[in-house]
Backbone as a chain_set.jsonl record, in Angstrom:
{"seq": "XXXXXXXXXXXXXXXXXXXXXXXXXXXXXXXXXXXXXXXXXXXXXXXXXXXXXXXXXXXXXXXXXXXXXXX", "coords": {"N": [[196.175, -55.374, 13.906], [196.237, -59.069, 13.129], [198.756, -61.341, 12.273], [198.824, -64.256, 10.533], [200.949, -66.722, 10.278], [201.375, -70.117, 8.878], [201.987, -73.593, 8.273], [201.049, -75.915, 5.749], [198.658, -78.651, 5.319], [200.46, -79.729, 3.162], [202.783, -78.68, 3.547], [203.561, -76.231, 2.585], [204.174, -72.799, 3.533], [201.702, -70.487, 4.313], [199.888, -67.814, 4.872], [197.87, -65.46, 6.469], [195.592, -62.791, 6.965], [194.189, -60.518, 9.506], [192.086, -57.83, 10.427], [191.176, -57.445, 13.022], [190.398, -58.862, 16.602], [188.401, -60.04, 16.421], [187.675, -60.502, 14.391], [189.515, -62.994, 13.427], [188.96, -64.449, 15.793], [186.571, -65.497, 14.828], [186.96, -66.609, 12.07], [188.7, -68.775, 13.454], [186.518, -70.525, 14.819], [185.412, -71.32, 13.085], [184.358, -74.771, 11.886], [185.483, -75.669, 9.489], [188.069, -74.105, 8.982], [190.758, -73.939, 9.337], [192.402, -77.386, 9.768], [193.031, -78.416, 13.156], [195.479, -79.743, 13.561], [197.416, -78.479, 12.245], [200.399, -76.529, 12.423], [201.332, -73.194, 13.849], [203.647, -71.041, 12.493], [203.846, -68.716, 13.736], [201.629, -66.151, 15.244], [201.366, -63.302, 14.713], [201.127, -59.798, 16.141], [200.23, -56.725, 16.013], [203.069, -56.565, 15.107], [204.747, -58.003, 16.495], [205.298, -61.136, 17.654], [203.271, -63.55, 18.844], [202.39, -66.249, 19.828], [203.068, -69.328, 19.004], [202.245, -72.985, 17.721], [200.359, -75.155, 17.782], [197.037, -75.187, 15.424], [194.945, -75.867, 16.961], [195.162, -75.174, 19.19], [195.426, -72.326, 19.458], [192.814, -70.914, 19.572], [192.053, -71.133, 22.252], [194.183, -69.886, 23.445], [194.342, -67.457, 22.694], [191.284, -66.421, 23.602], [191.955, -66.191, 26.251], [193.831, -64.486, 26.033], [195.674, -61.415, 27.364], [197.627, -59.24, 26.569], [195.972, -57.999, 23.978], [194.765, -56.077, 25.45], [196.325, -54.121, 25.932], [197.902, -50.785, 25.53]], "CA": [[196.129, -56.33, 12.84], [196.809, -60.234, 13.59], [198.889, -62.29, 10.649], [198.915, -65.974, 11.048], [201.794, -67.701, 9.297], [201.423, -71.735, 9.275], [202.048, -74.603, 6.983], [199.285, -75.954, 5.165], [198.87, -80.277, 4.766], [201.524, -80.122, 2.206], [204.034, -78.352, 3.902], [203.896, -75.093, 2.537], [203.599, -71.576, 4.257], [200.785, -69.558, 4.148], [199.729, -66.147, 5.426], [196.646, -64.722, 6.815], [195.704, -61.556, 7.774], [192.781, -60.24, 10.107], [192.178, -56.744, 10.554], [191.068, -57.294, 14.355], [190.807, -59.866, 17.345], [186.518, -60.827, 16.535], [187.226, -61.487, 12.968], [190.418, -63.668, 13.797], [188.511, -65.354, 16.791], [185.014, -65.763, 13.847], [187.435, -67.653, 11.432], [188.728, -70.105, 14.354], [185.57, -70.553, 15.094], [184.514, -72.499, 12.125], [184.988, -75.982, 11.726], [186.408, -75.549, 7.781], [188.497, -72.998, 8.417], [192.226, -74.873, 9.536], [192.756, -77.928, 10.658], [193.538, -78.212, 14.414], [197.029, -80.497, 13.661], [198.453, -77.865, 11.462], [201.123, -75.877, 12.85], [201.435, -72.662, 13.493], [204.571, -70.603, 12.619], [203.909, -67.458, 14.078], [200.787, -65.372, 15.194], [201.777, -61.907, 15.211], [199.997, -59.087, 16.351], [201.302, -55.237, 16.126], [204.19, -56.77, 14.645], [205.588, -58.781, 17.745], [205.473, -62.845, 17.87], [203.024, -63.248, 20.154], [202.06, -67.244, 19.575], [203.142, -70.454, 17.863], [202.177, -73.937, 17.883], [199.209, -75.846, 16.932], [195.939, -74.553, 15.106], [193.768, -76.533, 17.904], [195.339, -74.423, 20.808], [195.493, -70.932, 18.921], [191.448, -70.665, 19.883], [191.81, -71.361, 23.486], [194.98, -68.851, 23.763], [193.173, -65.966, 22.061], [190.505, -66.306, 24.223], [193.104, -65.86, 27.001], [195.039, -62.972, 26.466], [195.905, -60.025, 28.316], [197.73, -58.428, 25.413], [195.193, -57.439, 23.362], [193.899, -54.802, 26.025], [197.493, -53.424, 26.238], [198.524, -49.958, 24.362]], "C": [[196.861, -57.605, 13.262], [197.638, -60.51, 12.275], [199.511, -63.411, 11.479], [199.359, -67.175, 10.035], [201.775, -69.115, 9.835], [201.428, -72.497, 8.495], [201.186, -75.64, 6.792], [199.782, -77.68, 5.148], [200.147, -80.88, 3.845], [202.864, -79.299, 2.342], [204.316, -76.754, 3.513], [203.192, -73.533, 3.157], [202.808, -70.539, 4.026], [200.313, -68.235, 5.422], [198.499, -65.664, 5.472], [196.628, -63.984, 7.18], [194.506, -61.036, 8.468], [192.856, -59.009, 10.827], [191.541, -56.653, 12.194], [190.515, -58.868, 15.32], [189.346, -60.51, 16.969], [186.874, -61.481, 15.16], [188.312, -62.719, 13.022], [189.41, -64.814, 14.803], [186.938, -65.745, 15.219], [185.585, -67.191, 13.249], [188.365, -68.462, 12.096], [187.897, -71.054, 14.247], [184.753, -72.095, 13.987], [185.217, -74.277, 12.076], [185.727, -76.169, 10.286], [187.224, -74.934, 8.017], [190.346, -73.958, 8.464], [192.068, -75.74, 10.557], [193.075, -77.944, 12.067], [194.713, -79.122, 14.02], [197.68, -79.6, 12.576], [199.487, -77.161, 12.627], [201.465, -74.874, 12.519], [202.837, -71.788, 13.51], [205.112, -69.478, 13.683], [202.597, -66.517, 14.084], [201.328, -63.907, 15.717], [200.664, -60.741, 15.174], [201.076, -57.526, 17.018], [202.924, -55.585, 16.196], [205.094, -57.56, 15.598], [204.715, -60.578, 17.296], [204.694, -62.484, 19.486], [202.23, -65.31, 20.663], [202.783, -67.788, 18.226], [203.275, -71.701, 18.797], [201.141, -74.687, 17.43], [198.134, -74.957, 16.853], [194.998, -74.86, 16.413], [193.778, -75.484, 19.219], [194.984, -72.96, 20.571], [194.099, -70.502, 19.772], [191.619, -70.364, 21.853], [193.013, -70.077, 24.225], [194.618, -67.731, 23.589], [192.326, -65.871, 22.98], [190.785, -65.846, 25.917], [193.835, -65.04, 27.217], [194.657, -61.966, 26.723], [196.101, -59.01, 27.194], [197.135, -57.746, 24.65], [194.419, -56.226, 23.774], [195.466, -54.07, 26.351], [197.538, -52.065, 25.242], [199.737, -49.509, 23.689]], "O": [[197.992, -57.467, 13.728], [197.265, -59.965, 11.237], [200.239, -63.519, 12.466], [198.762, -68.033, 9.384], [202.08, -69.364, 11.001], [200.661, -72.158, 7.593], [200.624, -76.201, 7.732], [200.959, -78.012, 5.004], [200.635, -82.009, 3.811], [203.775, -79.246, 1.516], [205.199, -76.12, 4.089], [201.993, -73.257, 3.199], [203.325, -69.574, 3.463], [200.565, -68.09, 6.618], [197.98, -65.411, 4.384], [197.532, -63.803, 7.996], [193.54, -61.198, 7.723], [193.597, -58.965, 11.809], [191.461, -55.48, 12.557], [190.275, -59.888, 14.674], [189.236, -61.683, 17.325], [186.536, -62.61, 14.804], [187.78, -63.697, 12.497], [189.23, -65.963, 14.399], [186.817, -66.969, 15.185], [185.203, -68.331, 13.512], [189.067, -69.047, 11.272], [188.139, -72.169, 13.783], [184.07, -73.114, 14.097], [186.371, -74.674, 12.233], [186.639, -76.995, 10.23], [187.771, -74.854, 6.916], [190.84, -74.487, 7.469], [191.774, -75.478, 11.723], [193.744, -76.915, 12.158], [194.994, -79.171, 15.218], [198.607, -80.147, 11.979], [199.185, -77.382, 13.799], [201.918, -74.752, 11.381], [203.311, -71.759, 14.646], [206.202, -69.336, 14.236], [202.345, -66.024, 12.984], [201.611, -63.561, 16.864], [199.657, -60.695, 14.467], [201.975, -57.329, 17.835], [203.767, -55.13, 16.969], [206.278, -57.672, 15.281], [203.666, -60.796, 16.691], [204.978, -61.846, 20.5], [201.656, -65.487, 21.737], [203.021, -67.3, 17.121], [203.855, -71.819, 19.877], [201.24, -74.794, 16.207], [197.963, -74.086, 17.706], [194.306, -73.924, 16.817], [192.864, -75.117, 19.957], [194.292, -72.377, 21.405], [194.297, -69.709, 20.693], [191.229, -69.355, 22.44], [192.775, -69.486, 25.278], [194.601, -66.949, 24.539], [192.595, -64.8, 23.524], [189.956, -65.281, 26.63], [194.44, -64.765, 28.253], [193.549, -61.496, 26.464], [195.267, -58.18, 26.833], [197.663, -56.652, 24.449], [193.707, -55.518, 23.061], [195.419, -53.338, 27.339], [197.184, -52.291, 24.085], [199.66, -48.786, 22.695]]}, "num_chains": 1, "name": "protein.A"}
């Protein structure tokens, strides 16, 4: 399970949750879904900090990791 804490246009923190790495990478994916200049707090995944920094990069890091084939 990913959750993807980041603060929204007006500053306040919101919380997403995505029960695996396709539906997480789907809602990137879209152009509506978040901004690329938001910032993100914290993408965690099996409870570890495993990303933070901008929405724009999140896509290109995901697509990138090793982690996700780890047990």
């Amino acid at each position: 399970m990913f959750e993807l804490i980041y603060k929204d246009s007006y500053q306040v923190e919101r919380t997403l949750k995505y029960e695996d790495h396709e539906s997480l990478m789907l809602a990137l994916s879209g152009c509506v879904t978040l901004p690329d200049t938001l910032y993100v707090i914290s993408l965690n995944f099996k409870g570890q900090k495993v990303y933070q920094g901008l929405v724009g990069d999140l896509y290109r890091f995901l697509s990138n990791a090793d982690f996700l084939h780890q047990n």
